[in-house]
KEKE-3310 file (N, C-alpha, C; in steps of 0.2 Angstrom, whole numbers, plus 5000, padded with zeros to 4 digits):
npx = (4911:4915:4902:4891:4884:4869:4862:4846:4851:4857:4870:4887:4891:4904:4906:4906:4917:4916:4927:4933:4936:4929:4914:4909:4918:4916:4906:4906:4916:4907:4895:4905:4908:4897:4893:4898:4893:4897:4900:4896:4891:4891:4892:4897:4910:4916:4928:4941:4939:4925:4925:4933:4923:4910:4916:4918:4906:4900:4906:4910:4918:4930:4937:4939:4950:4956:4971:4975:4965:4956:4955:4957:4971:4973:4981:4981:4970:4968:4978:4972:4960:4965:4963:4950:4943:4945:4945:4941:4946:4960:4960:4972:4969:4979:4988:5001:5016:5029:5042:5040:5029:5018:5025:5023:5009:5008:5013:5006:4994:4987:4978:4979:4985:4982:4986:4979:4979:4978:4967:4948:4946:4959:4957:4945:4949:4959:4951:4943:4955:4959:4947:4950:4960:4974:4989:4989:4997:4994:5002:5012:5019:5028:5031:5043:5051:5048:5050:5064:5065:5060:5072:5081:5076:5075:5088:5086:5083:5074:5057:5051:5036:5029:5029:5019:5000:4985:4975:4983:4987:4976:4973:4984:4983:4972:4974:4984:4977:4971:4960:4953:4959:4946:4936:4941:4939:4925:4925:4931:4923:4927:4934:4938:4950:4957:4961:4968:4980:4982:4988:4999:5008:5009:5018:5027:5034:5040:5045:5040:5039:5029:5016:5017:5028:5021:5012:5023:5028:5018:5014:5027:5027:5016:5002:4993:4987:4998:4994)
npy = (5081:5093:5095:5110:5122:5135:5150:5158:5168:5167:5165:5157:5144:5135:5119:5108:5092:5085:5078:5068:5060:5062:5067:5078:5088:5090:5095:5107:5113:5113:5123:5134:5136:5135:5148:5156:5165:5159:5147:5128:5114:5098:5084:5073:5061:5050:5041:5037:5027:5030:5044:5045:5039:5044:5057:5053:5051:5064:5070:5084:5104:5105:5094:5092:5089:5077:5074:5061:5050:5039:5020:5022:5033:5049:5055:5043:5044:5056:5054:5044:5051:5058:5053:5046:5057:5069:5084:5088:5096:5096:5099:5096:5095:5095:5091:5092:5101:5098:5101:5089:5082:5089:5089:5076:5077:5086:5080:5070:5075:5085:5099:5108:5113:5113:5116:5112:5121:5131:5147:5148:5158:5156:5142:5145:5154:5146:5135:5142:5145:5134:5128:5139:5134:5136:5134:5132:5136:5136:5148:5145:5138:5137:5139:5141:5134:5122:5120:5117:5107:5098:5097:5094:5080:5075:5065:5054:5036:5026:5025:5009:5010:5016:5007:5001:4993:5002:4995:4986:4998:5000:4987:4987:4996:4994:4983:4986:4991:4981:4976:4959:4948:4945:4956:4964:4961:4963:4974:4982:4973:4963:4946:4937:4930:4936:4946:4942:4937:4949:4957:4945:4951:4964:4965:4957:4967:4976:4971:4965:4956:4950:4954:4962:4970:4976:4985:4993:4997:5004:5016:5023:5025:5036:5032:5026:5033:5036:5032)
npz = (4939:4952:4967:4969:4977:4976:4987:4990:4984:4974:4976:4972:4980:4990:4991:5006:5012:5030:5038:5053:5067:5077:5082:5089:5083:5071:5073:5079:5068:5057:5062:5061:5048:5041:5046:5037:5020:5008:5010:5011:5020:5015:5020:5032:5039:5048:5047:5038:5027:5025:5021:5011:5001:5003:4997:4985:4981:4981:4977:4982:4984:4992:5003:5021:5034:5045:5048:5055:5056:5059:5051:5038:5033:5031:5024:5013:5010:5004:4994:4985:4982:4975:4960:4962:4963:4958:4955:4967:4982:4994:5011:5023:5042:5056:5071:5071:5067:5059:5045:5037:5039:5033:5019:5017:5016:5004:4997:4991:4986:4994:4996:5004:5022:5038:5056:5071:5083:5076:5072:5067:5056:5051:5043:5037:5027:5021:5016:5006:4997:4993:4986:4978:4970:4973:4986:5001:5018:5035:5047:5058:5048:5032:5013:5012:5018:5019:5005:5005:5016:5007:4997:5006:5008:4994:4994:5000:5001:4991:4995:5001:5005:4995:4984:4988:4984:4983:4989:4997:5005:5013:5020:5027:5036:5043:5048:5057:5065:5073:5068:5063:5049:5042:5048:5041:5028:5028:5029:5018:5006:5002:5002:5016:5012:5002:5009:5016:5007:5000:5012:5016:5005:5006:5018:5014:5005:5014:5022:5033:5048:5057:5069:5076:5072:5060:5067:5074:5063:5059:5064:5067:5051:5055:5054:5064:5077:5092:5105)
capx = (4911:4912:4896:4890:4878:4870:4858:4842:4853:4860:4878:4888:4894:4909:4903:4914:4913:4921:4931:4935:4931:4926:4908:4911:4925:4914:4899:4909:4918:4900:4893:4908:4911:4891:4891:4902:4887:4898:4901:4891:4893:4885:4891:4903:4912:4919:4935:4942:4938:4918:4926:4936:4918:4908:4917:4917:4900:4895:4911:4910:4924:4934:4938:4941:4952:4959:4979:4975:4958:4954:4950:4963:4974:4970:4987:4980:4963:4972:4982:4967:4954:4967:4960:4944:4939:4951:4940:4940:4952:4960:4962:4972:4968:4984:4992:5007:5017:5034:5039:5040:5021:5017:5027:5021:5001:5007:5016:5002:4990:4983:4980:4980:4989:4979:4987:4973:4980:4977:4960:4943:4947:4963:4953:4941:4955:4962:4945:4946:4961:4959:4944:4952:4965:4977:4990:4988:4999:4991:5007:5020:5022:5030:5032:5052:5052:5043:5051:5071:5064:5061:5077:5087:5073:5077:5094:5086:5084:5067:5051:5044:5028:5027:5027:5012:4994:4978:4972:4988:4988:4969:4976:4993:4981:4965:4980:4986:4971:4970:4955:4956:4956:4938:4934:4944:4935:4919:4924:4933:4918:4932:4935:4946:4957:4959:4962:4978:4986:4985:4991:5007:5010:5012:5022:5034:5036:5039:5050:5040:5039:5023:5010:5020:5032:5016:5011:5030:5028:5013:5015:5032:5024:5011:4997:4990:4989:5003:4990)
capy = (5088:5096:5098:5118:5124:5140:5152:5162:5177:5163:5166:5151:5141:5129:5113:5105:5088:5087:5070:5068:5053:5067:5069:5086:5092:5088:5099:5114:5113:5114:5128:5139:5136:5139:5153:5160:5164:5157:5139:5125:5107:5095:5079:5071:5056:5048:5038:5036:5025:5033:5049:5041:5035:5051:5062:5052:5050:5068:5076:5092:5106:5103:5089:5095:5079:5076:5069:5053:5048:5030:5015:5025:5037:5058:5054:5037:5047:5063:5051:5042:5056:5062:5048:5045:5063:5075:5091:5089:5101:5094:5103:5093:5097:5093:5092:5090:5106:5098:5098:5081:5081:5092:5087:5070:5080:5092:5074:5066:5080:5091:5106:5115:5111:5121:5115:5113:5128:5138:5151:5146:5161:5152:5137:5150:5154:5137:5131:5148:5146:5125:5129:5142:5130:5139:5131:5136:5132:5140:5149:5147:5134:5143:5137:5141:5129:5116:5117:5117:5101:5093:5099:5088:5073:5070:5065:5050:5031:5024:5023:5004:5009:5018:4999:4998:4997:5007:4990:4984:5001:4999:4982:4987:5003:4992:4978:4988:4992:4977:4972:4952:4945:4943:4962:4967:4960:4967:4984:4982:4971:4958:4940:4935:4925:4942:4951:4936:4939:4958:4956:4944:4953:4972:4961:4955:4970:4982:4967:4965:4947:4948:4959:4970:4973:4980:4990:4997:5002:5010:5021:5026:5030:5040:5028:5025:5038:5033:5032)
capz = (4941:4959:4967:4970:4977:4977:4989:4986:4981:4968:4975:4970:4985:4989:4996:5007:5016:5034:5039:5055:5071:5084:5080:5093:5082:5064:5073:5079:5062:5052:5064:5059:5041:5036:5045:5030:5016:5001:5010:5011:5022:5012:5019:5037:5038:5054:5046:5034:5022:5025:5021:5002:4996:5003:4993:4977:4977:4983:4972:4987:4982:4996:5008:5026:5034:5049:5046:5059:5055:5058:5045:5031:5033:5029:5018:5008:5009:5000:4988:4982:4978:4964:4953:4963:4963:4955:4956:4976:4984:5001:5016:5029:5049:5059:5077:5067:5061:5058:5039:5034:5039:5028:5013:5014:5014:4999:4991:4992:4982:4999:4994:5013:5026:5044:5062:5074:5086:5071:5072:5062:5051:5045:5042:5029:5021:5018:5012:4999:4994:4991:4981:4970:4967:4978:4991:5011:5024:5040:5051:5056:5040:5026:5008:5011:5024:5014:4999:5010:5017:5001:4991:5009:5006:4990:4994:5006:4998:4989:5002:5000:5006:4987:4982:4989:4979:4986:4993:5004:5011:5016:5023:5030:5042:5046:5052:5062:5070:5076:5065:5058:5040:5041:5048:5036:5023:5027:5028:5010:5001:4999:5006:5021:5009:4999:5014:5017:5000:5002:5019:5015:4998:5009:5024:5011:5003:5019:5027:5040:5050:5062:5070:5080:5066:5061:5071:5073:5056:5057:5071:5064:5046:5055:5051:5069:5083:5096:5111)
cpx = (4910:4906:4897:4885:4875:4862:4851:4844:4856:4869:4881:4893:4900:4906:4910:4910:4917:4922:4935:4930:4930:4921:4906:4913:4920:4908:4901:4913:4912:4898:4896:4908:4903:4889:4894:4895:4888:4901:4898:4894:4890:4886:4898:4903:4917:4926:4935:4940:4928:4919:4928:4929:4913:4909:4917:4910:4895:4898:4911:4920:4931:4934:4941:4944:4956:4963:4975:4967:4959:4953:4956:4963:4971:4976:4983:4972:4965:4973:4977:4960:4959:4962:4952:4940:4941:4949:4940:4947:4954:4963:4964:4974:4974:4988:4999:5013:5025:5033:5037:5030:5016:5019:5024:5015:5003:5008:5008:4994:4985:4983:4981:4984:4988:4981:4980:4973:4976:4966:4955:4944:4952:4961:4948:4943:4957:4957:4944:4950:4962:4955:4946:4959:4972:4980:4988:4991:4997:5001:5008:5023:5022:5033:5041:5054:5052:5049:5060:5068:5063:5066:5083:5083:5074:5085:5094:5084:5075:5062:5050:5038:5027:5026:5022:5005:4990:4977:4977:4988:4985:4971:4979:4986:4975:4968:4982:4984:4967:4965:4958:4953:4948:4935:4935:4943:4929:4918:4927:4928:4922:4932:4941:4950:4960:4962:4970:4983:4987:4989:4999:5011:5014:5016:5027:5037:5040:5045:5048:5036:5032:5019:5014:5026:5028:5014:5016:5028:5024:5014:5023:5031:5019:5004:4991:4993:4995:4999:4995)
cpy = (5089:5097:5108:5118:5132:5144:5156:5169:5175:5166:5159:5148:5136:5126:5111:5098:5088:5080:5070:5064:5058:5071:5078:5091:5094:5095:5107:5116:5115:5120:5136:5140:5140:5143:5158:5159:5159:5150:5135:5117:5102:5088:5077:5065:5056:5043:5039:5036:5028:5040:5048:5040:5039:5055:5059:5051:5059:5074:5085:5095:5105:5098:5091:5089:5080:5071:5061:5050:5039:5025:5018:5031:5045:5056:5049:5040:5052:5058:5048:5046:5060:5059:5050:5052:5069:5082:5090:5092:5099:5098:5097:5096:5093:5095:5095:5096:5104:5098:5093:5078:5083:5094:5081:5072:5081:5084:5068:5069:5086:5097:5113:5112:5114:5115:5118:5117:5132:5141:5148:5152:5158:5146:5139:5149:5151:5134:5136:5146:5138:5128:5133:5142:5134:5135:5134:5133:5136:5142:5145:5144:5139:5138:5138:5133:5122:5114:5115:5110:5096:5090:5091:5082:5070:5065:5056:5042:5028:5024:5017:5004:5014:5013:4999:5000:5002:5001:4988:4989:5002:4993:4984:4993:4999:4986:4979:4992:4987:4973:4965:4952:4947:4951:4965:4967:4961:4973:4985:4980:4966:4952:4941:4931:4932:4945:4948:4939:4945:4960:4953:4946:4959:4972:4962:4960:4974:4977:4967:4958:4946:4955:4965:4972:4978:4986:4996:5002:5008:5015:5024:5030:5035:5038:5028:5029:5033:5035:5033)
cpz = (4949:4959:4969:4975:4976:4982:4986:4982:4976:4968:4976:4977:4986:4994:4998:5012:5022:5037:5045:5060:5075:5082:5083:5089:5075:5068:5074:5073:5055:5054:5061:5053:5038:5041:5041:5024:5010:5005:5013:5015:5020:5013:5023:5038:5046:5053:5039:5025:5019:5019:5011:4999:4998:4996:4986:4976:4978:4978:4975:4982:4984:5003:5013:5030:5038:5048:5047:5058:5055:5053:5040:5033:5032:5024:5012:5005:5003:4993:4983:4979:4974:4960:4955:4960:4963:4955:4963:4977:4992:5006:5024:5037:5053:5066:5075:5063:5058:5046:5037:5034:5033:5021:5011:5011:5007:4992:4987:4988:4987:4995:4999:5017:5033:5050:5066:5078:5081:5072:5065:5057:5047:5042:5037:5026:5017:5014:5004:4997:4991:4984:4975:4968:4968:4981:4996:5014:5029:5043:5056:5049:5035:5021:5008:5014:5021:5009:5003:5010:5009:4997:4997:5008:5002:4987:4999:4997:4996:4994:5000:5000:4999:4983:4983:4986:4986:4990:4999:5007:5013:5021:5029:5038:5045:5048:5058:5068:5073:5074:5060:5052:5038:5043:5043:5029:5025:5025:5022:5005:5001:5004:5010:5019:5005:5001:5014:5012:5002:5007:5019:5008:5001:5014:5020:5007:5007:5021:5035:5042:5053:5061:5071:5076:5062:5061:5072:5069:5054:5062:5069:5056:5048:5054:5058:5072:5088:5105:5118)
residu = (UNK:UNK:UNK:UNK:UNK:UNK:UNK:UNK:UNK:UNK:UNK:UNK:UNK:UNK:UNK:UNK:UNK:UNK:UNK:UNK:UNK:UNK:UNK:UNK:UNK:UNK:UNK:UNK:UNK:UNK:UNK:UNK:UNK:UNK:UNK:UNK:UNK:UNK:UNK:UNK:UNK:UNK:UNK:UNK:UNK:UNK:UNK:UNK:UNK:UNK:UNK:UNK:UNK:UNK:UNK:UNK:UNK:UNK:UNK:UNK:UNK:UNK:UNK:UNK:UNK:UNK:UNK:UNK:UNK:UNK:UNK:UNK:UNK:UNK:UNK:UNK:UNK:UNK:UNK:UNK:UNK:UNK:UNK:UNK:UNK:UNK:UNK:UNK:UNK:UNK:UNK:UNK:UNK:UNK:UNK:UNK:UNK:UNK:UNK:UNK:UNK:UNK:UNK:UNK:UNK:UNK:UNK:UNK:UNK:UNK:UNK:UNK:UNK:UNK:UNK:UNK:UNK:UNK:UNK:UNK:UNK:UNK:UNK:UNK:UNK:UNK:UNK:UNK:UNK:UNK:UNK:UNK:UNK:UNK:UNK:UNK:UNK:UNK:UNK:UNK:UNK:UNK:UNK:UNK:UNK:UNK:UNK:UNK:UNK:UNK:UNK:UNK:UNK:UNK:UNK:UNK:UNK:UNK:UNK:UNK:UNK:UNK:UNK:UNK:UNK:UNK:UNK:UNK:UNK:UNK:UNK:UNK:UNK:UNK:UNK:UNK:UNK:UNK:UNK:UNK:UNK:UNK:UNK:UNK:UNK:UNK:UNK:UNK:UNK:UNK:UNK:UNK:UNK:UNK:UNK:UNK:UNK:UNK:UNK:UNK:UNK:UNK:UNK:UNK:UNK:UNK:UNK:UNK:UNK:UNK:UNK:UNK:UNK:UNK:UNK:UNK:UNK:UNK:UNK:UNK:UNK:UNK:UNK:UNK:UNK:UNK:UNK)
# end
């Protein structure tokens, strides 16, 4: 079950956790939100993967998640608390307003979708409307638009990276961040032989030959910022 909380006037609050690396962006993000009475921050994560095992263990109502986040994805993030934490409502934060950005979010189980121009009001909104199981696209994005984009997308040929488990795409994002076998097994709990196989299992899937075939890929799926 979602966490709640509630105040001394016993009004039921949505808890939210907020997931993003810019410790700045996380403080100015908390100041605004609990200054709303009915919403609560009960818990902020700096990557990714902090932010996927946060929210399954705190079960907050909505997850606040910046798209490009470090360590794993805001998408792999998104994808993965269906099962992990199916009561969590996702609201993804994004530079990003083309569709394709935000079909992948919505594909992927977001339930918001707020550009970071967009006003801290739409950003309420979005957290409302998550938690009472509601979509939100902040403006200019429009459900016409969105759903247009889908109807010519599904016209396009299989993704391979749908091939991929939860684990190769943990692999395939923290590869391409230039962390080795052995990093990469710390930060998973798993060995640097496990990290390999996972490694050349997601390689030979994707068709891809080295590093920088890699990296290519991720920066064209959207995986790592393009500095």
């Amino acid at each position: 079950m979602a966490a709640q909380s509630n105040d001394t006037h016993g009004l039921q609050k949505i808890t939210i956790v907020l997931a993003d690396d810019h410790q700045i962006v996380r403080q100015g993000l908390r100041a605004r939100l609990e200054g709303e009475r009915d919403l609560s921050v009960i818990g902020e994560a700096g990557n990714g993967l902090e932010a996927a095992r946060l929210v399954e263990r705190l079960r907050p109502n909505v997850l606040v998640l910046d798209l490009m986040i470090p360590e794993l994805s805001g998408l792999e993030v998104t994808r993965q608390l269906k099962k992990r934490s199916p009561k969590t409502r996702v609201v993804i934060l994004s530079m990003h307003s083309h569709e394709s950005y935000v079909v992948e979010a919505l594909r992927n189980g977001a339930a918001g979708y707020v550009l970071k121009d967009a006003s801290a009001e739409e950003l309420i909104k979005a957290v409302r409307e998550a938690a009472a199981n509601r979509r939100y696209l902040s403006p200019p994005l429009s459900d016409s638009a969105v759903d247009a984009y889908v109807q010519r997308a599904r016209a396009v040929a299989a993704d391979p990276y749908d091939s991929l488990t939860s684990r190769e795409r943990e692999v395939l994002q923290l590869a391409a961040e230039g962390l080795t076998n052995t990093a990469i097994g710390k930060r998973l709990f798993i060995s640097p032989r496990t990290v390999e196989i996972h490694r050349a299992n997601m390689m030979a899937k994707l068709g891809l030959r080295n590093q920088t075939h890699l990296i290519r890929y991720a920066l064209k799926r959207r995986l790592i910022a393009n500095d």
